[in-house]
C-alpha positions in Angstrom: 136.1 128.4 162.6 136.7 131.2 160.3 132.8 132.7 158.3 133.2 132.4 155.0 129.4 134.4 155.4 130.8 137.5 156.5 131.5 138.9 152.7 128.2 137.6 151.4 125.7 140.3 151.2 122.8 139.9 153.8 119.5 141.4 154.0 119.1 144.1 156.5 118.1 142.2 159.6 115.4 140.2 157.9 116.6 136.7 158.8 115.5 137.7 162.4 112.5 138.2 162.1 111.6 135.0 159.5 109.7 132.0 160.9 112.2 128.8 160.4 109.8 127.7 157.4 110.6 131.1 155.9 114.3 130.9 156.8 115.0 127.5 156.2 112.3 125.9 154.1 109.9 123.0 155.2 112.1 120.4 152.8 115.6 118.6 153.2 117.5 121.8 154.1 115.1 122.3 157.2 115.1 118.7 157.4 119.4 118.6 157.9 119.2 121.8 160.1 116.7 120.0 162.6 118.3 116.7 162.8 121.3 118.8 163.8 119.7 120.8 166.6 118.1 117.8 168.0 121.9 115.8 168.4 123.0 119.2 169.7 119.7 119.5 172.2 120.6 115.8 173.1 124.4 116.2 174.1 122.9 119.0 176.0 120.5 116.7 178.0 123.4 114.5 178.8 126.2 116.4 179.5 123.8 118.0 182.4 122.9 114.8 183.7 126.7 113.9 183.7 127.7 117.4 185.3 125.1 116.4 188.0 126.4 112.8 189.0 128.8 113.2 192.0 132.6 113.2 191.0 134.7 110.0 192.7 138.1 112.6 193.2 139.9 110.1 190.6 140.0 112.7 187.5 136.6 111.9 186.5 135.2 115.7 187.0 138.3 116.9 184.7 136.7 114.2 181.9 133.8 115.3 183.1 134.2 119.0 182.2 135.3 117.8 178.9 132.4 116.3 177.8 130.2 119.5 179.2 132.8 122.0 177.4 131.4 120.4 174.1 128.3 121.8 174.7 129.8 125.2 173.8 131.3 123.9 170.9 128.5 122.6 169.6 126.5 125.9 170.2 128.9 127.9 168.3 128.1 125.1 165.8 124.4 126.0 165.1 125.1 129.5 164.2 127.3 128.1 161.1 124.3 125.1 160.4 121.9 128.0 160.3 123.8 130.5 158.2 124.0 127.2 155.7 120.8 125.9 155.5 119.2 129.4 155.2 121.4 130.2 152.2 120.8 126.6 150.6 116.6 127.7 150.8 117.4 130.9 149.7 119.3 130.2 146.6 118.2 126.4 145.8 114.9 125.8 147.6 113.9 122.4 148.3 110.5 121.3 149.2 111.4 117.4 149.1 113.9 115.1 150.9 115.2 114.6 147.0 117.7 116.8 146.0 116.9 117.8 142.0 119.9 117.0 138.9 120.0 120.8 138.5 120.6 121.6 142.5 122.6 118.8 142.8 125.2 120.2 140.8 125.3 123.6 142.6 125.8 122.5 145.6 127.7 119.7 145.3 128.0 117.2 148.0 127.0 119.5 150.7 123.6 117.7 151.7 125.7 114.9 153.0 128.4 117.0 154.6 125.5 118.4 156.8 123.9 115.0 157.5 127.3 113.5 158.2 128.0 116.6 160.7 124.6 115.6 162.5 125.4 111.9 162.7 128.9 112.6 164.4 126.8 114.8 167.1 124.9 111.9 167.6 128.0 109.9 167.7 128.9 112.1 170.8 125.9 112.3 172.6 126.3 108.1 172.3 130.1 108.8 173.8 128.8 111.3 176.5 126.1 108.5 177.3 128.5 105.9 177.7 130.9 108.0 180.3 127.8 109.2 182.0 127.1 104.9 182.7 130.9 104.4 183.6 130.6 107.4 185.9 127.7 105.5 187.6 129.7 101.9 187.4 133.0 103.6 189.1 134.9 103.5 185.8 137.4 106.0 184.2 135.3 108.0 181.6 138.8 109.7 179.5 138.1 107.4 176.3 134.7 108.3 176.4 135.5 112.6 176.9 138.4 111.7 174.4 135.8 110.5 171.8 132.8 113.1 172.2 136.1 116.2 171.6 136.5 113.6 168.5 133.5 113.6 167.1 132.8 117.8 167.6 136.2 117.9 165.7 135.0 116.2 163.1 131.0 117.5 162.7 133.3 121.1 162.5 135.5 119.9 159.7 132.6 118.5 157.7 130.2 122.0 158.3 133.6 123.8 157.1 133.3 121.5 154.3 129.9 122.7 153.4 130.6 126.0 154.4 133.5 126.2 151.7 131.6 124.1 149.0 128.9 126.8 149.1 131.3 129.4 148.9 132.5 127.9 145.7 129.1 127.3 144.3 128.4 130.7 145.3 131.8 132.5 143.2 131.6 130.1 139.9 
């Protein structure tokens, strides 16, 4: 995923050494940035429990691996909800869950591109759950790998959503 960041002026070091309310606020932005760490620490948790079950030699541990290769994928995620959420508090600070008129229109629709990118985490810790139980039952697991590489697709797309809708925000 290409960063759209990389031209944007940054403050020597300083995000490093903020505390997350300084960084991120203590309203919706730190709110959306949260909710997404907590479906990534979740998909964590159950790709590890599905990386520990023992593989029946029937292609399971090659859907297997799939599942647990999204756990990289999402970690290169968090960088990109970070970078976001830090320059939402920076330049349009909310301390609410509300988003005010005036913030509204500069940043467009990119508090639900952020919530919808959390939900389709969740979405694939539900899919890695569900081939974690049909590893236990005996059964193939490739729709379940095939949906959690789904939904990581698609939380990307809608972060590079956000990503680009701040980038226009950010040159009009």
């Amino acid at each position: 995923m290409k960063n759209i960041f990389s031209r944007r002026e940054k403050s020597a070091g300083s995000s490093s050494r903020k505390g997350p309310d300084q960084q991120f606020g203590t309203g919706l932005w730190r709110h959306n940035r949260d909710r997404f760490i907590r479906a990534v620490d979740r998909y964590y948790t159950t790709s590890v429990a599905i990386h520990k079950l023992p593989s029946d030699g029937q292609g399971t541990s090659a859907d297997a691996n799939t599942i647990v290769d999204g756990t990289q994928r999402l970690n290169d995620l968090v960088p990109v909800v970070d970078e976001v959420t830090a320059w939402l508090h920076a330049h349009h600070p909310v301390t609410g869950q509300v988003v005010p008129s005036h913030t509204r229109n500069a940043v467009g629709d990119t508090p639900e591109l952020l919530t919808k990118a959390s939900s389709k985490v969740a979405e694939a810790v539900l899919a890695a759950s569900m081939a974690r139980t049909e590893i236990i039952a005996g059964r193939p697991i490739e729709p379940s790998a095939k949906a959690t590489e789904r939904f990581i697709s698609d939380a990307a797309q809608l972060l590079e959503r956000a990503q680009a809708a701040i980038d226009e925000g950010h040159e009009a």
